[in-house]
C-alpha positions in Angstrom: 6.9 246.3 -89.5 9.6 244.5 -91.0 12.8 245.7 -93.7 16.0 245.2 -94.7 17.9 246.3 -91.6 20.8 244.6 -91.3 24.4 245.5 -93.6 27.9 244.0 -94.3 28.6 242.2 -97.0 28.2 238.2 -96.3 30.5 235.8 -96.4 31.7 233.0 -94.2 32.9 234.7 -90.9 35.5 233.7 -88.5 33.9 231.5 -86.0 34.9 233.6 -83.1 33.7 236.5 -84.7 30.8 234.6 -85.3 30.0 234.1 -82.1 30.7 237.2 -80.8 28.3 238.9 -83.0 25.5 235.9 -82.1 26.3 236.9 -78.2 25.9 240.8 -78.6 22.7 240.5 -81.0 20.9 237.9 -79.0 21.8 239.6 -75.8 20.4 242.8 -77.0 17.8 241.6 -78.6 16.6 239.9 -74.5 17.1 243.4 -73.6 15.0 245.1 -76.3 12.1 242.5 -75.4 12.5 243.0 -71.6 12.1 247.2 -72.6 8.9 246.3 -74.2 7.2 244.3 -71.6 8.2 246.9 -68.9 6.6 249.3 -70.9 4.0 247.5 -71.7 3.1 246.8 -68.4 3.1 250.4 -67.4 1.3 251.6 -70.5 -1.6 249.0 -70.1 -4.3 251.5 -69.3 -2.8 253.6 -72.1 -5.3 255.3 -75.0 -5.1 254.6 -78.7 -3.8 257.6 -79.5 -0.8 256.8 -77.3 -0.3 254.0 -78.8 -0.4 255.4 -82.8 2.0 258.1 -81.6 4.4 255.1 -79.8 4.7 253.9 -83.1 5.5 256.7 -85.0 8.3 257.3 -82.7 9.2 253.8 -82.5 9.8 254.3 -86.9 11.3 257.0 -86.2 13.9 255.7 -83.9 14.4 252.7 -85.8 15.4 255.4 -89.2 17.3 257.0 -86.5 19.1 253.8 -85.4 20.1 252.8 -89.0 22.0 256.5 -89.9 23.4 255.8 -86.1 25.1 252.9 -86.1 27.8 253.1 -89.0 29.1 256.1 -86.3 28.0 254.9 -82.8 27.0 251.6 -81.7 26.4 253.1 -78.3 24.6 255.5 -79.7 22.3 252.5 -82.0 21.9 250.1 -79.1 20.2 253.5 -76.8 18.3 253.6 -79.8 17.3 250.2 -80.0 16.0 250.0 -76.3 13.6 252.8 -76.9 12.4 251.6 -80.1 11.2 248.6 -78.2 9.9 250.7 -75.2 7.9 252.7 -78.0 6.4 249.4 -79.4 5.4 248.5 -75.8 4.0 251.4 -75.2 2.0 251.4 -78.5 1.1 247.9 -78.4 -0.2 247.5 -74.8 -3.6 248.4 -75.8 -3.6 245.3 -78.0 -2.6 243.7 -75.6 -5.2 243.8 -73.3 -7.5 243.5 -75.4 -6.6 240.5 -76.5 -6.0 238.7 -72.8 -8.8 240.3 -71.4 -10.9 237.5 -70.9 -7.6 235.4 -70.3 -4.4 236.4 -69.4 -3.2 232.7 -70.2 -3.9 233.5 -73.8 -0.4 236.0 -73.2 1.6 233.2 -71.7 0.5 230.3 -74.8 1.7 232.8 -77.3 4.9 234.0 -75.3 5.7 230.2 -75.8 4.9 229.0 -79.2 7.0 232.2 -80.0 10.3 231.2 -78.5 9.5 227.5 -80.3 8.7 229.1 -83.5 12.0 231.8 -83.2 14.3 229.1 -82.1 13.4 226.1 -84.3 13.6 228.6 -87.9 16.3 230.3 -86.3 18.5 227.2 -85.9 17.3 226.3 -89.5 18.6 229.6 -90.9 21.8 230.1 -88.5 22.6 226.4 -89.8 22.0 227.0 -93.4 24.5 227.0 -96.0 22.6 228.0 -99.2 22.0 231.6 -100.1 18.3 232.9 -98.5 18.7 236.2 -100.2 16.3 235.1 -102.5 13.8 233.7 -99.7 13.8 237.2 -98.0 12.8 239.0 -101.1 9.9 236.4 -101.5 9.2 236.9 -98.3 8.9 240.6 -98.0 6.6 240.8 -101.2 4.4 238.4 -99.5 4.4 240.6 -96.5 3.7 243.7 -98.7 0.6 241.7 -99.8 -0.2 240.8 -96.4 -0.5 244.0 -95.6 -3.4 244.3 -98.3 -5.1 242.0 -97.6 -5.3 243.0 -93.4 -6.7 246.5 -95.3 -9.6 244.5 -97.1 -10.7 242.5 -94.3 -11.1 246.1 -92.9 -14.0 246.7 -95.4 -14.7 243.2 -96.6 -15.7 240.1 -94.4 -14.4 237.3 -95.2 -15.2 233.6 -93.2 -12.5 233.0 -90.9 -9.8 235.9 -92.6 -8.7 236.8 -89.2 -7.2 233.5 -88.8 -6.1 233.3 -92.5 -4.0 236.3 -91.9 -2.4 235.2 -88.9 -1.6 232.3 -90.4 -0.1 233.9 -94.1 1.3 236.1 -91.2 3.3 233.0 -89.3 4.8 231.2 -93.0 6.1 235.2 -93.9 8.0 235.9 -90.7 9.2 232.1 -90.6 11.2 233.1 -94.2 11.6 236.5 -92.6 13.4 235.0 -89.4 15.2 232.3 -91.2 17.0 235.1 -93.2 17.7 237.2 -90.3 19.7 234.3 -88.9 21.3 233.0 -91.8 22.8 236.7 -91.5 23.9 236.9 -87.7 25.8 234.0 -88.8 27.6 235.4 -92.5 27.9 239.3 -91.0 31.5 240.3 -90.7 30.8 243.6 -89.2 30.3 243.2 -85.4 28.7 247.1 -85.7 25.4 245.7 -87.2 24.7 243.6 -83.8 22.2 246.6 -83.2 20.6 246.2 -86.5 20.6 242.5 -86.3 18.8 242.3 -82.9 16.2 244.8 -84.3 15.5 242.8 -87.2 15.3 239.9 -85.4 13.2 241.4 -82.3 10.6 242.5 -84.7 10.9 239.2 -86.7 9.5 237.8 -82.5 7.1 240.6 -82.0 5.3 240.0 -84.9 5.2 236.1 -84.7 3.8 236.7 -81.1 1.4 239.4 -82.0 0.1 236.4 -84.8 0.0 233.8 -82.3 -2.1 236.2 -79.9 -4.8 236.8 -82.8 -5.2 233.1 -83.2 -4.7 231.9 -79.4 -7.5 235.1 -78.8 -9.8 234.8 -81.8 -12.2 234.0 -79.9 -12.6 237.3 -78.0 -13.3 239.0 -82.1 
């Protein structure tokens, strides 16, 4: 679950600005992951119907989120904290499955997340060349991805769980260096919403990734 979420036009932006819009997305963003883990936590006996209909509410909210926030940000940051709530709720069964047979497995990839987020991160908030190009790579990879998670459905392939996680990990490391190349060029100070849900999917994913390969041995 990934797109283009983010808008204003780029451009080198005053530094305070800058900073102000780094503050208000990364702060929501903490908030948006701590929603999720609460409900996570309270969901983790939760069926799997639950979980498809969490996240077809959770799209739903994040559609809602992008009409929203040109008009309220108040209104786009509510949003925002459900959407991750929803994705808590629908992702706690994966969850469990996957730390079943050791919870550590949840606390290994909560960490090589924040490394992986924070090292591309610096490398795209530091960046001065254009990514634009990098993000449309990137999400045609993703699209592919996508395929080839269907196949392995139907088709077994030696080792293509950890294959995918890995394709998985170098797409969301061009997805998340984009996403903050932009926190840094955005002008508007509106999109912080946006921004942190681009970014806080650009985490869940990576995490989700690292969990498949930290837990492949539970498959």
């Amino acid at each position: 679950m990934q797109g283009d979420l983010a808008y204003g036009q780029p451009g080198t932006a005053n530094p305070d600005r800058t900073r102000s819009l780094f503050g208000q997305a990364m702060g929501l963003v903490a908030i948006t992951a701590g929603c999720f883990t609460l409900a996570a936590y309270l969901n983790r006996g939760g069926s799997s119907a639950g979980a498809q209909a969490g996240f077809i509410f959770a799209y739903v909210c994040l559609v809602a989120m992008k009409l929203t926030v040109r008009r309220s940000t108040a209104g786009a940051t509510v949003l925002l904290l459900l959407f991750g709530a929803l994705l808590g709720l629908a992702t706690s069964p994966l969850l469990v499955y996957f730390t079943r047979p050791d919870a550590q497995i949840l606390w290994q990839a909560d960490g090589a997340t924040a490394l992986f987020i924070a090292g591309l991160g610096a490398i795209g908030y530091a960046a001065r060349r254009d990514l634009s190009a990098l993000w449309r790579v990137s999400f045609v990879a993703l699209l592919l991805l996508i395929v080839f998670g269907i196949v392995l459905i139907f088709v077994h392939v030696s080792h293509g769980a950890l294959i995918y996680s890995a394709l998985g990990l170098l797409i969301f490391a061009g997805l998340t260096t984009v996403d903050f190349q932009r926190l840094r060029r955005t002008q508007n100070l509106n999109s912080a919403p946006l921004l942190a849900a681009s970014i806080f999917l650009d985490a869940l994913n990576v995490f989700l990734f690292f969990l498949r390969i930290f837990g492949r041995g539970n498959d």
